[in-house]
C-alpha positions in Angstrom: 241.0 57.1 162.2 237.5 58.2 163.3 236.2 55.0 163.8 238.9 53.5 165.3 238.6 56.8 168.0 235.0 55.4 168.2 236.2 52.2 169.0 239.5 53.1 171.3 236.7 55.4 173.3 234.1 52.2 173.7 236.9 49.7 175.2 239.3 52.1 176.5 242.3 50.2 177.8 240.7 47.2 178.1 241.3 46.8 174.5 243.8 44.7 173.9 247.7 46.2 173.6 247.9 45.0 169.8 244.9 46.6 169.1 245.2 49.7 170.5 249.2 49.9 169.0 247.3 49.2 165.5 245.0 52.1 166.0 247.9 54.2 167.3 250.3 53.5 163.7 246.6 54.3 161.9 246.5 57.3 163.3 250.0 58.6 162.6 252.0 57.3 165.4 254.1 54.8 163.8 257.5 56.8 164.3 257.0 57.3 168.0 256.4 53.7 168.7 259.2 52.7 166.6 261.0 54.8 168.3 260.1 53.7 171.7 260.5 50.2 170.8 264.1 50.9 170.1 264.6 53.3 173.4 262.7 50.5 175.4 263.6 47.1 173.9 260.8 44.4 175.7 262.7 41.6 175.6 262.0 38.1 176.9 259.2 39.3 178.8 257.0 42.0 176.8 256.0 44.1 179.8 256.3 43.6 183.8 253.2 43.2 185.8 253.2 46.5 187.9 251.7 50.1 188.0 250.6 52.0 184.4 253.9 53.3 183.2 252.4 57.0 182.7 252.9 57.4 186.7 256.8 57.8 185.9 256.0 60.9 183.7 253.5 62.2 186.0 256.0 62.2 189.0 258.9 63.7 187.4 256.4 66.8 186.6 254.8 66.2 189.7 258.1 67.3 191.6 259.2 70.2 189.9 258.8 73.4 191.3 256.9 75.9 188.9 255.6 73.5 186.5 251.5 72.4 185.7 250.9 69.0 184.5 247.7 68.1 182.2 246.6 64.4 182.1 244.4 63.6 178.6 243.4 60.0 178.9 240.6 57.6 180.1 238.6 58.8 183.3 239.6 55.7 185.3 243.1 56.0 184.4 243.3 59.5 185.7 241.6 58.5 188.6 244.1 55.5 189.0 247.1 58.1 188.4 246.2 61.0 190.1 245.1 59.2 193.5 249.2 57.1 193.6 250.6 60.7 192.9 248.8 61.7 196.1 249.8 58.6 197.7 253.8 59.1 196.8 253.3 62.5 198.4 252.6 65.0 195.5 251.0 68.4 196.6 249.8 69.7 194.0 246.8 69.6 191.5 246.7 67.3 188.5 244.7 69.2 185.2 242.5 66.4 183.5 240.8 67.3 180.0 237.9 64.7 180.0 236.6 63.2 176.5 234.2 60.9 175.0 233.9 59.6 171.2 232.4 62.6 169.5 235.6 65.2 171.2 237.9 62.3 169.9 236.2 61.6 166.2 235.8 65.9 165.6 239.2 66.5 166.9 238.0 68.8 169.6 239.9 67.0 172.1 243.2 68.7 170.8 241.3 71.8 170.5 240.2 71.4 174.5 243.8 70.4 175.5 244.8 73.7 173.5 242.9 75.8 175.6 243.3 74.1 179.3 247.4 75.4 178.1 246.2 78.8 177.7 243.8 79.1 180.2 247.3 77.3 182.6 249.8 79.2 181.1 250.6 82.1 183.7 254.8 83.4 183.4 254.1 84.6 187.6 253.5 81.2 188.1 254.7 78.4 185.6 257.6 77.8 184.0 256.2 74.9 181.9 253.3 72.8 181.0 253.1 69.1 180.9 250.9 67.7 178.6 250.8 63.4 178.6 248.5 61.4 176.4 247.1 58.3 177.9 246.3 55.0 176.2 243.2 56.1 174.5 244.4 59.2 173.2 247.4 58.4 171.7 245.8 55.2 170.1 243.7 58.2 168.6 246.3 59.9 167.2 246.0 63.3 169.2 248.8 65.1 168.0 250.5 67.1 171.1 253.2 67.8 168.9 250.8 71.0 167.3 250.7 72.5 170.0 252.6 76.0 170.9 256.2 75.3 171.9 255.3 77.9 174.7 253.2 80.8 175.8 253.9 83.9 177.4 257.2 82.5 178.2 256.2 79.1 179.5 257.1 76.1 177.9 254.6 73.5 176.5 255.4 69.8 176.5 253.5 67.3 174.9 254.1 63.6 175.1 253.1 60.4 174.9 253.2 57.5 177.2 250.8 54.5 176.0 251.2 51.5 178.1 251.6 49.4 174.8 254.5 51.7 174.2 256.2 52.1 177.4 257.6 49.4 179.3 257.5 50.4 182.9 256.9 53.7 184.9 260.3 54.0 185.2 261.0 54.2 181.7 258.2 56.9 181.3 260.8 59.1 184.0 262.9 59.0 180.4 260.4 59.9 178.7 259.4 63.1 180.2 262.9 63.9 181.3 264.6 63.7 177.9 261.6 65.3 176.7 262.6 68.6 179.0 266.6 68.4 178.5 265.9 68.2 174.9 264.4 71.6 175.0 266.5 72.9 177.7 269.4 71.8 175.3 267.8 74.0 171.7 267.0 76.4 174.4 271.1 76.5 175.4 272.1 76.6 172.2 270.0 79.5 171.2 272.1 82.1 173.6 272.1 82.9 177.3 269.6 81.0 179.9 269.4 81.5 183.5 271.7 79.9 186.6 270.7 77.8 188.5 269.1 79.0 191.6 272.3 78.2 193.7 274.5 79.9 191.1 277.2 77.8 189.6 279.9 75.6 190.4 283.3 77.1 190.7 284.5 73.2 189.6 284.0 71.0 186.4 280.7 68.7 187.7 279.1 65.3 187.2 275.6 65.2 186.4 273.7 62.4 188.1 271.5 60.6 186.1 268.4 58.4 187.9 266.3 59.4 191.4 267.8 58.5 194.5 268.1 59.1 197.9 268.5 62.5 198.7 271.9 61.8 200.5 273.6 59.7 197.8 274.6 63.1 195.6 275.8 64.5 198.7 277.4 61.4 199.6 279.1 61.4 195.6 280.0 65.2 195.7 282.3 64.0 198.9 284.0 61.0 196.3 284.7 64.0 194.0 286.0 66.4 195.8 289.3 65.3 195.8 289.4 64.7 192.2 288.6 68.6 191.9 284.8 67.9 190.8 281.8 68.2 191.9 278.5 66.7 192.3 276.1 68.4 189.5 272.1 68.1 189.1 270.2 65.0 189.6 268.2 64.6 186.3 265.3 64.9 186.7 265.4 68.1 188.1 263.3 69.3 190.7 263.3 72.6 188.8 263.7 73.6 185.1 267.0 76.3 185.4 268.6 73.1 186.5 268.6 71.5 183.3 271.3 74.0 182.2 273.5 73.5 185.1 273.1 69.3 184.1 274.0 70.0 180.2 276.9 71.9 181.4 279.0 69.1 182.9 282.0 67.4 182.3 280.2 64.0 182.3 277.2 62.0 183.2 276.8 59.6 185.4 274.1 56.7 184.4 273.3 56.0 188.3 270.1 54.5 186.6 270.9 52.7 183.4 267.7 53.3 181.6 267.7 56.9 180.3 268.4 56.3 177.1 266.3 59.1 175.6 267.8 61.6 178.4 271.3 59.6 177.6 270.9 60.6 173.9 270.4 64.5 174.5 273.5 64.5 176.5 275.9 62.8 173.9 274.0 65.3 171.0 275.6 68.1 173.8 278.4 66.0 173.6 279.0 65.2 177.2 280.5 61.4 178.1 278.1 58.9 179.9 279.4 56.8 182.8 278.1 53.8 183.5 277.7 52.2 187.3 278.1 53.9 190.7 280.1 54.3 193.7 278.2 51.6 195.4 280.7 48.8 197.5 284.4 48.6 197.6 285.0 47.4 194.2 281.6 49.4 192.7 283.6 52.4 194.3 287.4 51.9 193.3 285.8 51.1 189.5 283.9 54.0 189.0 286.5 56.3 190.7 288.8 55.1 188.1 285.9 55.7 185.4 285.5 59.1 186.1 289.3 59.7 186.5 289.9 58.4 183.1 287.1 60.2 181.2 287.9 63.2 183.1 291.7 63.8 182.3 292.2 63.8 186.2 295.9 63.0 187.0 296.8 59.2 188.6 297.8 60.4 191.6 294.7 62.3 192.6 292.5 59.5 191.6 294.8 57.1 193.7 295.1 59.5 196.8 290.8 59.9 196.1 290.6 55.6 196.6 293.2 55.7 199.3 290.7 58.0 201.1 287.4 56.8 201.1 288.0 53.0 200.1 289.5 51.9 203.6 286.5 53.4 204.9 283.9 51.1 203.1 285.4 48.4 204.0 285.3 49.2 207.7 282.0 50.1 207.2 280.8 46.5 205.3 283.1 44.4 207.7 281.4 46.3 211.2 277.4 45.0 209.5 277.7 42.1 207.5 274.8 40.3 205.8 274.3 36.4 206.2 272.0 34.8 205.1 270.5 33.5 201.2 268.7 36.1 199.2 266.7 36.9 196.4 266.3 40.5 195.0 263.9 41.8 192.1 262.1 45.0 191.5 261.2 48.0 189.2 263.2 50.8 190.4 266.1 50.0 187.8 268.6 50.2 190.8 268.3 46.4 191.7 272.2 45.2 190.0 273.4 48.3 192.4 271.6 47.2 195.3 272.2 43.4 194.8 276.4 44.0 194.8 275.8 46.2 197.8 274.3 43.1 199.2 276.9 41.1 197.8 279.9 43.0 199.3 278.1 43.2 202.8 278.3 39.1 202.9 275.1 38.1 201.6 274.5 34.8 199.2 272.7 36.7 196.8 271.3 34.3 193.9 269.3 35.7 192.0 268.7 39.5 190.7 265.5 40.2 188.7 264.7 43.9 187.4 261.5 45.2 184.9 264.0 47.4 183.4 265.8 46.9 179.5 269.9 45.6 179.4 271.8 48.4 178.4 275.1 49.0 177.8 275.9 51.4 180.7 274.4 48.3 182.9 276.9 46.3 182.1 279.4 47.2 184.1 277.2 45.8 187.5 276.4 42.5 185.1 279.5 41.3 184.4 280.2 41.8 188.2 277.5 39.9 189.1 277.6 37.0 186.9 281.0 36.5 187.6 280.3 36.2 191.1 277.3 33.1 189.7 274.3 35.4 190.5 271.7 34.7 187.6 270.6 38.5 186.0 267.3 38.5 184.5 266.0 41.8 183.1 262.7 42.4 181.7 261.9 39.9 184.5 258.3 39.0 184.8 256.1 37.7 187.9 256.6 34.8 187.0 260.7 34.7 186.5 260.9 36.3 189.7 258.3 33.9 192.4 260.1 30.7 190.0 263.7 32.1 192.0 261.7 32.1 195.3 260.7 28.6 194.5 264.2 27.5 192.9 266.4 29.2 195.2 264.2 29.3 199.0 266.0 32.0 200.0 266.6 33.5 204.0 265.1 36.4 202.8 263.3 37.7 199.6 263.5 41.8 198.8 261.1 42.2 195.5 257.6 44.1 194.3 254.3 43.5 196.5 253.1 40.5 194.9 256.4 39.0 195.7 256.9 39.9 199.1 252.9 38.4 199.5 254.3 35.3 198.0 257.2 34.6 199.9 255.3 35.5 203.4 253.1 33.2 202.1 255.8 30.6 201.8 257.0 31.4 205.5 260.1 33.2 204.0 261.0 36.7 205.3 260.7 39.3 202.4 261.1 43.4 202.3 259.3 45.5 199.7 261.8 46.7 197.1 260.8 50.4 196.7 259.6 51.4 200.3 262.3 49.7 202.3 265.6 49.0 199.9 265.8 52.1 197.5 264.5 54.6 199.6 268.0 54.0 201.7 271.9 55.7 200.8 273.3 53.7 198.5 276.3 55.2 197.2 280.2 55.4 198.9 280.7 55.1 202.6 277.2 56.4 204.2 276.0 53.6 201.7 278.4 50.8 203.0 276.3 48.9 205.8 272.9 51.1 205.0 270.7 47.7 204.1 272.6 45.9 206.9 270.1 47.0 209.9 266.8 46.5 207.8 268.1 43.4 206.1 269.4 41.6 209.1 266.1 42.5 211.2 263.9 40.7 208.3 266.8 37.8 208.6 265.7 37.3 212.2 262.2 37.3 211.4 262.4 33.7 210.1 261.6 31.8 213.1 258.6 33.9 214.0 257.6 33.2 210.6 257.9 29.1 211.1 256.0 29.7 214.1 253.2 31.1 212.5 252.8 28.5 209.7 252.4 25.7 212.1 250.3 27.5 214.0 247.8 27.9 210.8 248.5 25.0 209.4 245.4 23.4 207.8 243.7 26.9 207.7 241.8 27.5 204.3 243.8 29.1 201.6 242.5 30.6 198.1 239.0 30.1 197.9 238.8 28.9 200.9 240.4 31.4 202.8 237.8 33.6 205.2 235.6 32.9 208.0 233.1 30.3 206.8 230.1 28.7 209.5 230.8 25.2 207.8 233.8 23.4 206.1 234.3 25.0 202.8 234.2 22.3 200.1 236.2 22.7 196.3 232.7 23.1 193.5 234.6 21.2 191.4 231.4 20.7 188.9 231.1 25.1 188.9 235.1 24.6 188.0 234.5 22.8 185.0 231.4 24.6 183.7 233.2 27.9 184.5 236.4 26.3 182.2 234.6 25.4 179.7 232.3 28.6 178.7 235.9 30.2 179.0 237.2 27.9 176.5 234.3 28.7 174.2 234.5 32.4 174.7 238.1 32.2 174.0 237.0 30.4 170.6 234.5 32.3 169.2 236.7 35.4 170.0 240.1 34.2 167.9 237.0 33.2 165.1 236.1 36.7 165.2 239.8 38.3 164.9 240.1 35.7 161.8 237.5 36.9 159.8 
């Protein structure tokens, strides 16, 4: 283990993912990964080309009220990590416990961590700690799991979210979230815990599982209603008291299909999951019919519940329809939902791509797609996704940024996934026609588009891109001198991992 901390330390993340998962099982992490790799099946495509996953974690602590989070990991990584928090909005400080190979070899590293949670621990002003191990410190095998299950009061949560373990920052939500019900759940079960701040409902709820616009609960609690339920907590909480008042539902809805580890605590509390969402007529009808069933609700209520808000959905999709072909991929894990949103609205939607896992409470929005002929890819890499740009040209293209770069590249209209789709109502009526305005301006953005490219037709591109005082010429001799030490680098390095 100490040399391999010695080693981790020297190449950081740069080392490569099967080494530092080697040094990670060395070290006594062989049941967390295992168990990760069965919470987070890869698939196909062994991890999507986007942000380090630990940012999921970080934000979900990030946005709770009363809670301190701790970052132990690389100093670039923090960096990295602490500067997107900022740039996604967070206002407060992120604790960093710096290391270097003698902390990580001597085990004083733990014993640093140990006392940044004592000196952060404060009842007047926490109600939990966040602890999340980086790359490099999980690879070393620093075992968060010693530490005190609370302070004064204040709970202390270690985990660990290794980009060789965790998929996507999405996934890391899970992580940190199940992490927190799991404790709110032993905490449940050990006798009385507070109410939430709003005291509680006076009806059975539905807890909401997966971040989303802050209208869409609202918009849900009004689908409820007149089944005599109500919206409950969106998990993850924006506070810790309302991790109760989500464990004491009559069900859960799996908004975002990817929760498994969040998914698991609530079946141990014994609470159904619902897959789906009220998204589009038939999204709507179905999952009405869901909750109705799994909720003992009588026929006629759920009927007179569709006969209320259905009619309006469909006024609502027929007034701002779609036309035109697109192509939708992204990491969010709400890209099936948004794609038969699309879908009901008129669009030719052909292909959906999304970073996150199949699972079975995804379904549901599969089988709808397919059956309409819309290819589903999950686990979907760069690659999948700029191939459907190529196979499919579609009118417009809504995906990550190297995507939308691509297709504005190709003269196609394209809309960034997470900035300008998901951060939009989604769900029942006020969702019904939401993407139209957006998506229908970026559709009549095409001809400007064709405009420009014949404008700058001719104009350097890749490596001759730029302002240059002469015609930039291909170095086709540095290309092939520059191929071939790679070749022989490549070489002597697979020599080296066979000896």
């Amino acid at each position: 283990m100490k040399g391999a901390a010695i080693k981790m330390d020297g190449l950081g993340c740069h080392a490569g993912k099967d080494q530092l998962r080697q040094a990670a099982e060395a070290a006594g992490k062989t049941e967390l990964l295992a168990r990760y790799a069965a919470d987070y099946p890869k698939g196909p495509h062994d991890q999507p080309q986007s942000m380090c996953p630990a940012f999921g974690s970080l934000r979900v602590g990030l946005r709770m009220r009363r809670t301190a989070t701790i970052l132990s990991g690389s100093a670039c990584c923090v960096y990295g990590l602490t500067f997107t928090s900022h740039f996604y909005g967070a206002r407060r400080t992120v604790g960093y416990v710096p290391f270097n190979s003698e902390t990580l070899v001597t085990g004083k590293l733990f014993e640093d961590i140990r006392e940044a949670v004592y000196k952060l621990a404060d009842p007047e002003k926490q109600d939990a700690i966040v602890i999340i191990n980086l790359c490099v410190p999980t690879a070393s095998g620093i075992p968060l799991q010693l530490l005190p299950k609370q302070i004064d009061g204040v709970r202390i949560i270690g985990i660990d979210v290794p980009g060789f373990g965790v998929p996507t920052h999405a996934e890391a939500k899970d992580v940190l979230a199940g992490a927190m019900l799991k404790y709110a759940r032993t905490e449940a079960e050990l006798g009385p815990v507070k109410a939430p701040r709003a005291g509680r409902s006076g009806k059975p709820t539905i807890a909401l599982l997966g971040e989303m616009f802050p209208a869409d609960p609202i918009g849900i609690g009004m689908l409820l209603e007149p089944l005599g339920l109500a919206a409950g907590p969106v998990v993850p909480t924006r506070e810790w008291r309302e991790l109760y008042a989500a464990l004491d539902c009559a069900a859960v809805a799996a908004v975002h299909p990817f929760y498994t580890a969040t998914i698991r605590e609530f079946e141990t509390a014994g609470r159904p999951i619902i897959g789906s969402a009220p998204v589009g007529l038939d999204g709507t009808a179905a999952w009405i019919d869901s909750i109705g069933k799994i909720c003992n609700v009588p026929f006629d209520k759920v009927d007179a519940a569709k006969a209320r808000v259905l009619p309006l959905i469909s006024a609502a999709l027929e007034k701002m329809p779609i036309k035109g072909r697109l192509t939708v991929s992204g990491y969010e894990g709400s890209e099936l939902l948004v794609a038969r949103l699309l879908v009901e609205s008129g669009a030719d939607v052909r292909y959906v791509g999304t970073a996150c896992p199949r699972t079975v409470w995804s379904e549901p929005d599969c089988e709808w797609l397919s059956s309409k002929g819309i290819t589903v890819t999950y686990r979907a890499s760069l690659e999948q996704d700029l191939a459907a740009l190529r196979e499919f040209n579609p009118d417009l293209a809504i995906g990550t940024t190297p995507v939308v770069q691509k297709a504005k590249e190709m003269a196609i209209p394209a809309l960034y996934f997470t900035n300008l789709i998901s951060a939009r109502p989604l769900m029942g009526p006020a969702g019904a026609g939401s993407l139209a305005q957006v998506v229908n301006a970026a559709l009549a953005n095409k001809t400007r588009f064709d405009v420009m490219k014949n404008f700058f037709e001719g104009v350097g591109h890749g490596p001759s891109a730029g302002i240059w005082e002469d015609v930039p010429k291909d170095n086709v001799k540095f290309r092939e001198d520059y191929k071939r030490r790679l070749d022989k680098d490549a070489k002597k390095n697979k020599a080296e991992e066979m000896i």
